[in-house]
LUMMAR-277068 format. One line per field, with one value per residue (C-alpha): residue in three letters; x, y, z. Coordinates in steps of 0.25 Angstrom, whole numbers, plus 5000, padded with zeros to 4 digits. Example, Ala and Ser with C-alpha at 12.3 -4.5 7.8 and 13.67 -1.06 7.14 Angstrom:
2
kolro	(ALA, SER);
x	(5049, 5055);
y	(4982, 4996);
z	(5031, 5029);
This chain:
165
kolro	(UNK, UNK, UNK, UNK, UNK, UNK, UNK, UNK, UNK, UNK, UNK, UNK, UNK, UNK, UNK, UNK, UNK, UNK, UNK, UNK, UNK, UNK, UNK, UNK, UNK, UNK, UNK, UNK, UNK, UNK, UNK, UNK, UNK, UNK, UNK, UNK, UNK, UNK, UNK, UNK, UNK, UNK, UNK, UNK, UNK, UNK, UNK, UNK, UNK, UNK, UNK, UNK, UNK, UNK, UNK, UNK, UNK, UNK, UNK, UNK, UNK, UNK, UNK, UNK, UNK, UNK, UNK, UNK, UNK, UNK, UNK, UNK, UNK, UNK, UNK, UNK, UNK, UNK, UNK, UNK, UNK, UNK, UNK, UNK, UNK, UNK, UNK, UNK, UNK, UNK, UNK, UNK, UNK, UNK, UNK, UNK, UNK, UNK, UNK, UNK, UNK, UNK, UNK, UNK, UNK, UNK, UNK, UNK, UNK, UNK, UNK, UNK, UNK, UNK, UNK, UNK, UNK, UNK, UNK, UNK, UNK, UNK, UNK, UNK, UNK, UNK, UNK, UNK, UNK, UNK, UNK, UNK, UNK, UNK, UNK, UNK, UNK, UNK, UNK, UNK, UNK, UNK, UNK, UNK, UNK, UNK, UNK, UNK, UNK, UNK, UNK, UNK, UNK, UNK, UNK, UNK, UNK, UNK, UNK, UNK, UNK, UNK, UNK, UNK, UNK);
x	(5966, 5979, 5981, 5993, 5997, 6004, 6013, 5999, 5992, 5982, 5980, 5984, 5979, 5974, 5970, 5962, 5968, 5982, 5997, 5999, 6014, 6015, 6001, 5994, 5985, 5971, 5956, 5947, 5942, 5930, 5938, 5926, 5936, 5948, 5959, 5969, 5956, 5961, 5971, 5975, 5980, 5981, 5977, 5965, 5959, 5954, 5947, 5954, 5952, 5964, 5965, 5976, 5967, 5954, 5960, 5965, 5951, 5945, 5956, 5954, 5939, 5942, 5952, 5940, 5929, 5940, 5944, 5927, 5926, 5938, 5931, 5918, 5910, 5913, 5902, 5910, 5901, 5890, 5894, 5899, 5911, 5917, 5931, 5936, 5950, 5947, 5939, 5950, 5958, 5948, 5951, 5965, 5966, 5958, 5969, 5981, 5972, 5971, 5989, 5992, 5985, 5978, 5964, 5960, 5953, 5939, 5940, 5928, 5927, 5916, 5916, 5908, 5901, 5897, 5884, 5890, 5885, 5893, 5898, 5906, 5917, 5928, 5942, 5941, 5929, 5935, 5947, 5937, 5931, 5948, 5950, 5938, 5942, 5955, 5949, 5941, 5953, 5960, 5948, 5945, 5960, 5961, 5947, 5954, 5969, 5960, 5953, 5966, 5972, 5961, 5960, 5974, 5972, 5961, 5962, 5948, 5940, 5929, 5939, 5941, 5926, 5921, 5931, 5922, 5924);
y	(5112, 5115, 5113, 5118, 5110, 5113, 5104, 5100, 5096, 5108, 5114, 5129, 5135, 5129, 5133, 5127, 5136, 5140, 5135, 5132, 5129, 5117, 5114, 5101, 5098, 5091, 5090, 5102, 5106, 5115, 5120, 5124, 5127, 5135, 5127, 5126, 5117, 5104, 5095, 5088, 5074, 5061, 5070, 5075, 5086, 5084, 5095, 5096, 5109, 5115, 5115, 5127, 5137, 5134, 5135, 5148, 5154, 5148, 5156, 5169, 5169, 5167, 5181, 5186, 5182, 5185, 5200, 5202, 5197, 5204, 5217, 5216, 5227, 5224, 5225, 5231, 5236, 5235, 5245, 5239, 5245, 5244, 5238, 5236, 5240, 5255, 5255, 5249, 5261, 5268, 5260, 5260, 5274, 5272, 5263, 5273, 5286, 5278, 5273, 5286, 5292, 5302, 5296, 5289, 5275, 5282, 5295, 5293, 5294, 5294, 5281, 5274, 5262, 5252, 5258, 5271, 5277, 5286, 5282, 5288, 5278, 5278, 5273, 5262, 5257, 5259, 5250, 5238, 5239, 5237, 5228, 5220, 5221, 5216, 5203, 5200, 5201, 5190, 5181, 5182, 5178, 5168, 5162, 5166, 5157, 5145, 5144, 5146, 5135, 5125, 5129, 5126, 5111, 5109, 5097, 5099, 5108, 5102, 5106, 5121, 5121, 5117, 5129, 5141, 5154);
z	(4630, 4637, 4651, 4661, 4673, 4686, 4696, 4701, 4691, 4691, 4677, 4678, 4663, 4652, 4637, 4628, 4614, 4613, 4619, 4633, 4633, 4645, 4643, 4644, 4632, 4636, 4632, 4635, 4649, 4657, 4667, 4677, 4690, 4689, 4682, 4694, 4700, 4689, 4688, 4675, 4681, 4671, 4657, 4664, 4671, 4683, 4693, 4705, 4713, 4718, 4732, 4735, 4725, 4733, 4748, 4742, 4738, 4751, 4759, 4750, 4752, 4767, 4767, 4762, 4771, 4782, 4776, 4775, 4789, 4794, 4790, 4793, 4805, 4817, 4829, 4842, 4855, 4845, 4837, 4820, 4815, 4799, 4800, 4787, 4784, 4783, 4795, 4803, 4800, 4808, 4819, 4820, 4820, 4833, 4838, 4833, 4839, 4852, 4851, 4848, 4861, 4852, 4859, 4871, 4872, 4878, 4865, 4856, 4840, 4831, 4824, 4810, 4812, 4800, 4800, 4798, 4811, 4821, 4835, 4844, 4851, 4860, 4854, 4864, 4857, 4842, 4846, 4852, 4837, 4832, 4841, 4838, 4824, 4825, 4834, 4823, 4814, 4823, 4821, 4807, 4804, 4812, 4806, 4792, 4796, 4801, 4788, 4781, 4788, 4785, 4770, 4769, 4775, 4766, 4754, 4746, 4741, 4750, 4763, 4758, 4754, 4768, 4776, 4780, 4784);
């Protein structure tokens, strides 16, 4: 088997038939975690997880937990509006209509909820439903920059592992 070594030590290809020009030639081995997760450190191979790959899948799996929480319905005087990104078109044409002067605060329109029911409400009370929308926004990405900032102190797995949403 041929192995291939970066500045770190971390194996970054291998092959076990052919040419590898550069490479390291050693003994067979059962790689059973990606390859950037070994070192090969005094003519051996040695497991040894790579930090920077695992703080970078524990932040993309939080962008996602923060982009499923970001557009969840949202519960406003009781009633559960959608607000995922097509939906908030929706409601910024109710903040345009309202700029614009083309409505008035106290104006009604007929409006889907996530149940797929009909109610009537004032453009007042379509803005509170932006306005809370965007709130949560604010929270959920300052939620998002705290665990950021403590995945990017962590030093072990076990530290990464122990970070939750």
């Amino acid at each position: 088997m041929k192995i291939i070594i970066d500045k770190d030590k971390r194996i970054t290809s291998y092959a076990i038939i052919g040419e590898l020009q550069g490479a390291i030639e050693i003994e067979d081995f059962d790689f059973i975690h990606p390859i950037d997760d070994y070192i090969y450190e005094n003519g051996r191979i040695k497991y040894s997880p790579n930090i920077d790959r695992l703080k970078k899948l524990k932040r993309e799996e939080f962008k996602d937990i923060r982009n499923q929480k970001l557009y969840e319905n949202i519960t406003v005087n009781g009633y559960i509006f959608q607000v995922r990104k097509d939906d908030l078109e929706n409601f910024w044409e109710v903040d345009y209509m309202l700029k614009k002067g083309e409505v008035t605060e106290t104006d009604t329109r007929n409006w889907i909820l996530a149940d797929n029911s009909i109610k009537t409400f004032t453009y007042s009370e379509l803005m509170n439903v932006l306005t809370a929308f965007i709130s949560r926004k604010s929270k959920i990405f300052d939620r998002f920059g705290e665990l950021s900032i403590r995945i990017s102190m962590c030093n072990s797995v076990e530290e990464i592992e122990q970070i939750e949403w």
